[in-house]
C-alpha positions as CSV (number, residue, x, y, z in Angstrom):
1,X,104.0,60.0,149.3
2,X,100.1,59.3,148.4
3,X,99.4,63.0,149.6
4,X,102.2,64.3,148.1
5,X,101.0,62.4,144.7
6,X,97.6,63.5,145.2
7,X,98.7,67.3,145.5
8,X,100.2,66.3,141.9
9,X,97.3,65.5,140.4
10,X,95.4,68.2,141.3
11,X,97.8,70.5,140.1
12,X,98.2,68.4,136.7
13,X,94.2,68.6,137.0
14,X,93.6,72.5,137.4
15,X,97.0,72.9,134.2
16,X,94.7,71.0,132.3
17,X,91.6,73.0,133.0
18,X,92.8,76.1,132.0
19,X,92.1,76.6,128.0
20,X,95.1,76.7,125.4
21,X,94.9,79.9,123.5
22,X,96.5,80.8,119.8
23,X,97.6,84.4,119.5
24,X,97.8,85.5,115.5
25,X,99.4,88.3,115.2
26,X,100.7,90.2,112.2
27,X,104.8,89.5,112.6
28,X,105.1,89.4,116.7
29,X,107.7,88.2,117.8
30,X,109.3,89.2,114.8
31,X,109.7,93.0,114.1
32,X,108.9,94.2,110.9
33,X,105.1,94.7,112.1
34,X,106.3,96.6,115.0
35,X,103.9,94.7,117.1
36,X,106.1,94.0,120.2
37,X,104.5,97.4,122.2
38,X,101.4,96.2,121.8
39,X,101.4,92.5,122.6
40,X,104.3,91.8,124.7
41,X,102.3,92.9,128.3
42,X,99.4,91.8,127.3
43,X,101.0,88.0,126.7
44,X,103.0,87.9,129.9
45,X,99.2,87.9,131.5
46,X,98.2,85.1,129.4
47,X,100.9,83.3,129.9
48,X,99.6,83.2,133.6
49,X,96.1,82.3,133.0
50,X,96.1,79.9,130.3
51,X,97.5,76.2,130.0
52,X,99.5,77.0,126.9
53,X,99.8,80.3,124.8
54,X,101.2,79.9,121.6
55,X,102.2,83.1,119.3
56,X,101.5,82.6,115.6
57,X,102.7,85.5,113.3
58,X,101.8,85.5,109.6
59,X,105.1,87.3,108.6
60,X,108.3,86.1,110.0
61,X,110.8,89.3,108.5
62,X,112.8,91.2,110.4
63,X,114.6,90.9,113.6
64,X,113.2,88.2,116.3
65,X,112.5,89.2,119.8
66,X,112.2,87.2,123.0
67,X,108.5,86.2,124.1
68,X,107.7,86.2,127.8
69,X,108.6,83.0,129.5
70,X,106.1,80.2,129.2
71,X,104.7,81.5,125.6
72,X,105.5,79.1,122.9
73,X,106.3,80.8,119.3
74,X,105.0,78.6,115.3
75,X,106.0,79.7,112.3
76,X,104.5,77.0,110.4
77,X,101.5,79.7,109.4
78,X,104.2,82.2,107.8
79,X,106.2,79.3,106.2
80,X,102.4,78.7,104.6
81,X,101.6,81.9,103.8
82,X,105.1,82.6,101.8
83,X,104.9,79.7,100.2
84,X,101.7,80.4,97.4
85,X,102.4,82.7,94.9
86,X,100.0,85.7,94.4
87,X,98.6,84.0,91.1
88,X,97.7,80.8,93.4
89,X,96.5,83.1,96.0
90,X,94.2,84.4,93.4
91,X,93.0,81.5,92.0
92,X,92.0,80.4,95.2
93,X,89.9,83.3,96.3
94,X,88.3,83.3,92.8
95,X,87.3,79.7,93.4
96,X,85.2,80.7,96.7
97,X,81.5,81.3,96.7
98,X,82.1,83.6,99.2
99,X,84.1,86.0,96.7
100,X,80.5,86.1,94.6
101,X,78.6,87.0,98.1
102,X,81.1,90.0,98.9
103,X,80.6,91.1,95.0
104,X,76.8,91.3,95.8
105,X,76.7,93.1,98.3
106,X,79.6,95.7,97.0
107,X,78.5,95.6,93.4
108,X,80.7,98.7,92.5
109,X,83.9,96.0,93.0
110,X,83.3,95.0,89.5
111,X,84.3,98.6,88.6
112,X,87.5,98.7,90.3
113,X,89.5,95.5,88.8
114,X,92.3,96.2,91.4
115,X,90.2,96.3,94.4
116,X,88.8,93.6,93.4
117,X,91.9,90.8,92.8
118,X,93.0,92.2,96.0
119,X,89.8,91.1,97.9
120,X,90.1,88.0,96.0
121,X,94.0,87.5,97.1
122,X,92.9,88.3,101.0
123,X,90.2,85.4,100.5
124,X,93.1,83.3,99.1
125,X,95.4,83.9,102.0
126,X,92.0,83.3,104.2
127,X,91.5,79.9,102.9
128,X,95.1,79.2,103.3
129,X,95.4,79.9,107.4
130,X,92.2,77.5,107.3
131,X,94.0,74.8,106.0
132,X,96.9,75.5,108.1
133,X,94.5,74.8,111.3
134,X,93.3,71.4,109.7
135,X,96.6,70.3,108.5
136,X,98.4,70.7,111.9
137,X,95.9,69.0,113.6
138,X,94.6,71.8,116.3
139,X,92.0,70.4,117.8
140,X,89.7,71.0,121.2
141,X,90.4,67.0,122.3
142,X,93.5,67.8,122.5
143,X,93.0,70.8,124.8
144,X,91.0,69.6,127.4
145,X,90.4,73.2,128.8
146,X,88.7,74.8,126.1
147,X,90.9,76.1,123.0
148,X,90.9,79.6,121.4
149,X,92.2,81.4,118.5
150,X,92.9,84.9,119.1
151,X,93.6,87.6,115.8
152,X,95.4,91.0,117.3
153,X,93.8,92.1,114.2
154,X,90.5,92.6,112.6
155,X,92.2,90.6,109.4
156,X,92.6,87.6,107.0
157,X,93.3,85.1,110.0
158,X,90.2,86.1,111.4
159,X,88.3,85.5,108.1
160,X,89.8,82.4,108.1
161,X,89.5,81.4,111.2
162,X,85.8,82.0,111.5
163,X,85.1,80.2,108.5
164,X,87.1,77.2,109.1
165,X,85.0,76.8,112.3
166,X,81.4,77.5,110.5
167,X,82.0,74.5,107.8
168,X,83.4,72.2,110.7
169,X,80.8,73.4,113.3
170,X,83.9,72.9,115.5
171,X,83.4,74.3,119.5
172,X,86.8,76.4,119.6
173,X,86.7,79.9,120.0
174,X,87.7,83.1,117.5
175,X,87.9,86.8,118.9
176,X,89.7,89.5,117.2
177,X,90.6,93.1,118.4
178,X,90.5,96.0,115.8
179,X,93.2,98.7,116.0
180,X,93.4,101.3,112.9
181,X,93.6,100.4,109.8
182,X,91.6,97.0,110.6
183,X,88.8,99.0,111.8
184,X,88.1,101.8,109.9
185,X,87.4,101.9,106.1
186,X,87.9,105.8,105.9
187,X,91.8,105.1,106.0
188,X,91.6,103.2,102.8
189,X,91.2,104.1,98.9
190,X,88.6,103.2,98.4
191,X,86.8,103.2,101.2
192,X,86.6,99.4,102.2
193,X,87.8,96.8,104.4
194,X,87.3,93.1,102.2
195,X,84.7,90.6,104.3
196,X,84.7,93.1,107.2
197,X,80.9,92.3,107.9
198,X,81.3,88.4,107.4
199,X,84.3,88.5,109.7
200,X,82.4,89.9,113.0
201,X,79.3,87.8,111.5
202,X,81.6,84.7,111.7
203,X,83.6,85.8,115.4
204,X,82.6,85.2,118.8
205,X,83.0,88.7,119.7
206,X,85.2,91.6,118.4
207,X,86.8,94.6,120.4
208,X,88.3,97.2,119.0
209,X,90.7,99.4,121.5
210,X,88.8,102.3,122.1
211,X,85.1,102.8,122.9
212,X,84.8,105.1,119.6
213,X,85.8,102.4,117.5
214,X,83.1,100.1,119.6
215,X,80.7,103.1,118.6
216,X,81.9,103.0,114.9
217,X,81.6,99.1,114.3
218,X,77.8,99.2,116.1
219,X,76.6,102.0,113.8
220,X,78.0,100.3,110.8
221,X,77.2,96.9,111.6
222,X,73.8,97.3,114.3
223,X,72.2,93.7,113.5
224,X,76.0,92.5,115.4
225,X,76.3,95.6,117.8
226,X,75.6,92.8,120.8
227,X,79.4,90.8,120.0
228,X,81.0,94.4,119.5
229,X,82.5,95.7,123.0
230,X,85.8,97.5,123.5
231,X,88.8,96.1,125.2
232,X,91.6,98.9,126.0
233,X,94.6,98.2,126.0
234,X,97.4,99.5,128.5
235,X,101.2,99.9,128.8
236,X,103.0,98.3,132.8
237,X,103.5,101.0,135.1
238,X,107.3,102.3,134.9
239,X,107.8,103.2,138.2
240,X,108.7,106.7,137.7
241,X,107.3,110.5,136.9
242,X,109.1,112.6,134.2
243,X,109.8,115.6,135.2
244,X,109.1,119.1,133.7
245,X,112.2,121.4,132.6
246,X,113.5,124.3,135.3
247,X,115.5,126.0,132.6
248,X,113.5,128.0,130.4
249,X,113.5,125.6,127.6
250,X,110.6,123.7,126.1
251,X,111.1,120.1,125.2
252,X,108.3,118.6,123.0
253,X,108.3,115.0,122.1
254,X,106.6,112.7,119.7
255,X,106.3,109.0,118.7
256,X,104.9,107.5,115.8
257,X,105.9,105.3,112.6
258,X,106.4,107.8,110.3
259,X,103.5,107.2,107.6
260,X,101.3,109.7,106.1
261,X,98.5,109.2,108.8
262,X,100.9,110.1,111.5
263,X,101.2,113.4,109.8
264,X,104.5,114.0,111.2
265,X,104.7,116.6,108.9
266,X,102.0,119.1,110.2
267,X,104.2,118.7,113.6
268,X,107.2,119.9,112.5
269,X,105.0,123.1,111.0
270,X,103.8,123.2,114.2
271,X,106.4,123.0,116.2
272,X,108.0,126.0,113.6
273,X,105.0,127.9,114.6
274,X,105.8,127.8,118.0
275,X,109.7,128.8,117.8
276,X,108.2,132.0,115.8
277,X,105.7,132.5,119.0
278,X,108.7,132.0,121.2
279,X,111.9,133.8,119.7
280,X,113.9,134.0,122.6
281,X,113.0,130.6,124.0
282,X,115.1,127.6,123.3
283,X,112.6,124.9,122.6
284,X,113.7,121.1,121.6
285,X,111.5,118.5,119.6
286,X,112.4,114.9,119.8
287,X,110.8,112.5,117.9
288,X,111.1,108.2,118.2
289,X,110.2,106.1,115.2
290,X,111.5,105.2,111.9
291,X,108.9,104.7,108.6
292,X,109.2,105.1,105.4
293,X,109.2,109.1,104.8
294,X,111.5,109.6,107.3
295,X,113.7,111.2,104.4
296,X,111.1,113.8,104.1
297,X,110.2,114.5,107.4
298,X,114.2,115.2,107.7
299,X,114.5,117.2,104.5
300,X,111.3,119.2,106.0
301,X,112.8,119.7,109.7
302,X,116.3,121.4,108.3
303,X,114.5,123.2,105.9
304,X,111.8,125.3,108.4
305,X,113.1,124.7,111.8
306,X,115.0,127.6,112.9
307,X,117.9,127.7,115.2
308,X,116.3,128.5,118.7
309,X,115.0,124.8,117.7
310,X,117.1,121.7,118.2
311,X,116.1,118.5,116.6
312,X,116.5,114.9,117.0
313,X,114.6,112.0,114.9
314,X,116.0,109.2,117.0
315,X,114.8,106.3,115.0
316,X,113.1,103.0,115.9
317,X,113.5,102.6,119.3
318,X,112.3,99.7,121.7
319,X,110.0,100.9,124.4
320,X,112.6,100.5,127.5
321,X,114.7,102.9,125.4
322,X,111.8,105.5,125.1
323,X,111.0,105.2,129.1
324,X,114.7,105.3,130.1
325,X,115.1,109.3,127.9
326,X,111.8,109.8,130.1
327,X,113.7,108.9,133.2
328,X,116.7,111.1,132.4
329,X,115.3,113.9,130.3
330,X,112.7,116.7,131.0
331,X,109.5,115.9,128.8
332,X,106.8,119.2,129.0
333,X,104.8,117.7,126.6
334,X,104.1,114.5,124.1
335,X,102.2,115.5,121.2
336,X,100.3,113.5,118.3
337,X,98.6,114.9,115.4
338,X,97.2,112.0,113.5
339,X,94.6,112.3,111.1
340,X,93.3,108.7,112.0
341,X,94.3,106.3,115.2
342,X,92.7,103.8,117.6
343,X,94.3,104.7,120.9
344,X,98.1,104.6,120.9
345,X,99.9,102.8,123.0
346,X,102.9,105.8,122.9
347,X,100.2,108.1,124.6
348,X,99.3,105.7,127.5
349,X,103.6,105.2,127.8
350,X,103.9,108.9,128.1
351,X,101.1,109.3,130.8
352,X,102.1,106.7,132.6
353,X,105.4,109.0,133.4
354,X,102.7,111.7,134.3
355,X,103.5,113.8,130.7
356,X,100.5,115.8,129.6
357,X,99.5,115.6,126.4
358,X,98.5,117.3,122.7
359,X,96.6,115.2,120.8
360,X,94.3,115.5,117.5
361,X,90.4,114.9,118.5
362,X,90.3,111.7,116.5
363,X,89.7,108.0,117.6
364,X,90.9,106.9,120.8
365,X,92.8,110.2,121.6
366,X,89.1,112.0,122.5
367,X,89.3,108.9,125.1
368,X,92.6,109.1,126.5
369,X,93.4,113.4,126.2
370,X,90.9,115.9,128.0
371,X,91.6,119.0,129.3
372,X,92.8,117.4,132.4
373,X,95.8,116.1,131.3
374,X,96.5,118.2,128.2
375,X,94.6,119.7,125.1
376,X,92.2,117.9,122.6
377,X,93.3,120.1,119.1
378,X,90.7,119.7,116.5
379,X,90.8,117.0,113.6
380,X,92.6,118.9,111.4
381,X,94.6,121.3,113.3
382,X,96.8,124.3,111.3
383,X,99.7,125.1,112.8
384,X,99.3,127.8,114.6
385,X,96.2,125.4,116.7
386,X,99.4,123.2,117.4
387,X,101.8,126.0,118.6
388,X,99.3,127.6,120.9
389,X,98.1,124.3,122.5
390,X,101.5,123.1,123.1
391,X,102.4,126.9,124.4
392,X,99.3,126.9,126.7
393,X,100.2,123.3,128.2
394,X,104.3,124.1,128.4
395,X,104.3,127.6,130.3
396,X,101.7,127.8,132.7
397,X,103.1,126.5,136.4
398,X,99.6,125.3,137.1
399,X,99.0,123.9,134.1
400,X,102.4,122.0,134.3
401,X,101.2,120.5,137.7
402,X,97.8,119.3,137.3
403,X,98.3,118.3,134.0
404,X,100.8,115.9,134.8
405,X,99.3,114.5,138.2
406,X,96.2,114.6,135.1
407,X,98.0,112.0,133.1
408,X,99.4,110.0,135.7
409,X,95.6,109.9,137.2
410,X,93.9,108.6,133.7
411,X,96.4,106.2,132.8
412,X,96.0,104.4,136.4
413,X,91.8,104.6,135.7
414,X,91.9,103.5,132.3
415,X,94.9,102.4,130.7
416,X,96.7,100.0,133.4
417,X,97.9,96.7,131.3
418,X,98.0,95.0,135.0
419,X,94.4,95.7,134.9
420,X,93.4,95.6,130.7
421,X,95.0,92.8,130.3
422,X,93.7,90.2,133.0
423,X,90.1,91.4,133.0
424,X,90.3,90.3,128.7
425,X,92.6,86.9,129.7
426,X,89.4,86.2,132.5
427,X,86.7,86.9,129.6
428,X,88.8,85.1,127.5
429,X,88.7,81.7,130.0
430,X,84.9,82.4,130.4
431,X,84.1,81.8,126.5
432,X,86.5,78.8,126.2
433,X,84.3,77.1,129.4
434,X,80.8,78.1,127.7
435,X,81.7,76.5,124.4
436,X,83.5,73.6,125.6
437,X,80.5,73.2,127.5
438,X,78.5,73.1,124.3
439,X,78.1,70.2,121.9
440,X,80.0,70.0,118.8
441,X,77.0,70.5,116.4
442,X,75.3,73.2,118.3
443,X,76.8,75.3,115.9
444,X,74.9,76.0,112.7
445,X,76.5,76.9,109.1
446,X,76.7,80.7,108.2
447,X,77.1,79.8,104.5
448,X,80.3,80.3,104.0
């Protein structure tokens, strides 16, 4: 019994040890930020490497999916975050000092009213996930381990995260990754991100999920280019290789929310482009992913796509659903034309099943698509760039076969989540033991 009770221990011992870590995400494990693709194989990892992983989404709409077992889920932060009105939101970003700091060193806010209440309405909702912290009592006593907060996104709960910890000079930890939209000011009108300095000022590191985006944050911000590193991300290995088609057809396929960005749009010109290349070929374009011009991308398709070319917009689909058509469908080709991305996650899926790939020269795609395993179009392809890319990868045997044992190749160097996922949870365990090491006041304010 005393050795059985001291085997106990230690395991109670080593559990207690290991740091607790709070994922914030944007809606995960509810849907309505389509998060689930992203996060889900990265938190069956953590749920293996930490003493408690808890999932904390900001917006609970939509439908609720299950979290890998031994993940906890809150929703206290979303009830907190529904629960101000925009006008209080408002009022208390207007309150902050730091709203006054953001307007001096982007003067030009005052010139654009609407820019500006919004900047003040992210502080607000900032200052709110701060307070949620506090009021619920997280604290590192009561994580012996270590404790860290972890943002999926470059975003408010980083802000206010970061700044929660500079007024309390509290020894937790607060990463962020940066995908898209988080990361790059370009995609915006105008061209900013609120607090996006003050955030990686305020972080213990930041990684965006490509090494361009490391590249972009380090130019932009050089005096914090030493806490900006890139952490890819990665999709499990299905256990399977698509196969190309043996009947004279060419099947083309495509995954994205349909948004503007996506530019779902310039595909389907594409892909009509191609069918007038190909007359007598029967070629077949199937797209996963629902979004709000999906009406237009429909009215578009049955307006220029002519009969040699069938058609299917299948909708939102969860990812076993995409690898299973994989599985039972010829794929020749998966092809993205974004005007903007970090590195998507529906590329790594589709080279995982060995599919070479078409893919605009922008972001993560100039990471992930090389002449290896597909063609690298330019940023701003016309049609006709599309049709002949997707020709020259489709009908060439040799192509075909080293393109796809291409794919398969760089998704296994590069993109493996078995691999990502636990070299960022063992970085992750290595902060929380150097700042639990540390004492509480080592810390000094940032003035925020």
């Amino acid at each position: 019994m005393d050795a059985e009770y001291r085997q106990q221990e230690q395991v109670r011992q080593v559990e207690q040890e290991k740091p607790t870590i709070f994922v914030l995400t944007a809606s995960y494990p509810y849907s309505v930020a389509a998060e689930r693709t992203f996060l889900e194989p990265e938190i069956e990892r953590f749920v293996k490497k930490f003493s408690r992983v808890v999932i904390v989404p900001q917006d609970v709409s939509g439908q609720c999916s299950q979290v890998p077992a031994g993940a906890h889920v809150d929703v206290s932060l979303a009830k907190s975050l529904s629960r101000p009105a925009r006008s209080s939101l408002l009022l208390r970003g207007l309150a902050s000092l730091a709203l006054y700091r953001e307007i001096q060193k982007n003067a030009w806010l005052l010139l654009r009213p609407k820019t500006l209440l919004r900047t003040a309405v992210f502080l607000g909702r900032a200052k709110v996930i701060g307070q949620w912290v506090e009021r619920t009592g997280i604290s590192v006593e009561r994580h012996g381990g270590g404790l860290l907060f972890y943002g999926f996104w470059l975003d408010v709960s980083a802000l206010g995260l970061g700044m929660l910890r500079s007024r309390l000079h509290a020894p937790f930890g607060v990463v962020a990754r940066a995908h898209g939209g988080d990361l790059y000011a370009e995609r915006h009108t105008p061209q900013y991100i609120p607090f996006q300095e003050q955030m990686i000022d305020l972080l213990d590191w930041v990684s965006p999920d490509s090494m361009g985006g490391a590249e972009y944050l380090r130019r932009k911000y050089p005096q914090h280019a030493k806490k900006i590193w890139p952490a890819l991300l990665g999709t499990d290995d299905p256990g399977f290789a698509a196969t190309a088609s043996d009947d004279g057809k060419v099947r083309v396929v495509s995954c994205a929310f349909l948004v503007e960005v996506k530019r779902i749009d310039l595909l389907v010109r594409g892909v009509a482009e191609l069918s007038g290349r190909m007359p007598g070929t029967s070629i077949e374009w199937t797209h996963f992913g629902d979004g709000p011009i999906y009406a237009e991308i429909k009215e578009l398709a049955e307006k220029i796509l002519p009969p040699n070319v069938q058609w299917r917009l299948m909708g939102h689909v969860d990812t076993s659903t995409i690898y299973k058509w994989y599985r039972e469908n010829p794929v020749d080709v998966f092809v993205n034309v974004s005007s903007s991305e970090g590195t998507p996650v529906s590329i790594m899926e589709a080279i995982s099943c060995s599919i070479p790939v078409v893919a605009t020269a922008v972001g993560g795609n100039k990471e992930i698509v090389s002449g290896a395993n597909g063609a690298l179009l330019s940023q701003h392809p016309e049609p006709i760039e599309i049709a002949e890319a997707i020709e020259s990868v489709c009908l060439s045997p040799k192509n075909r076969l080293t393109l796809r044992e291409g794919s398969r190749a760089m998704w296994d160097a590069k993109y493996n989540a078995g691999k990502n996922y636990m070299d960022y949870a063992n970085r992750l365990i290595e902060l929380a033991a150097q700042l639990a090491s540390k004492p509480s006041d080592s810390r000094s304010s940032r003035g925020v």
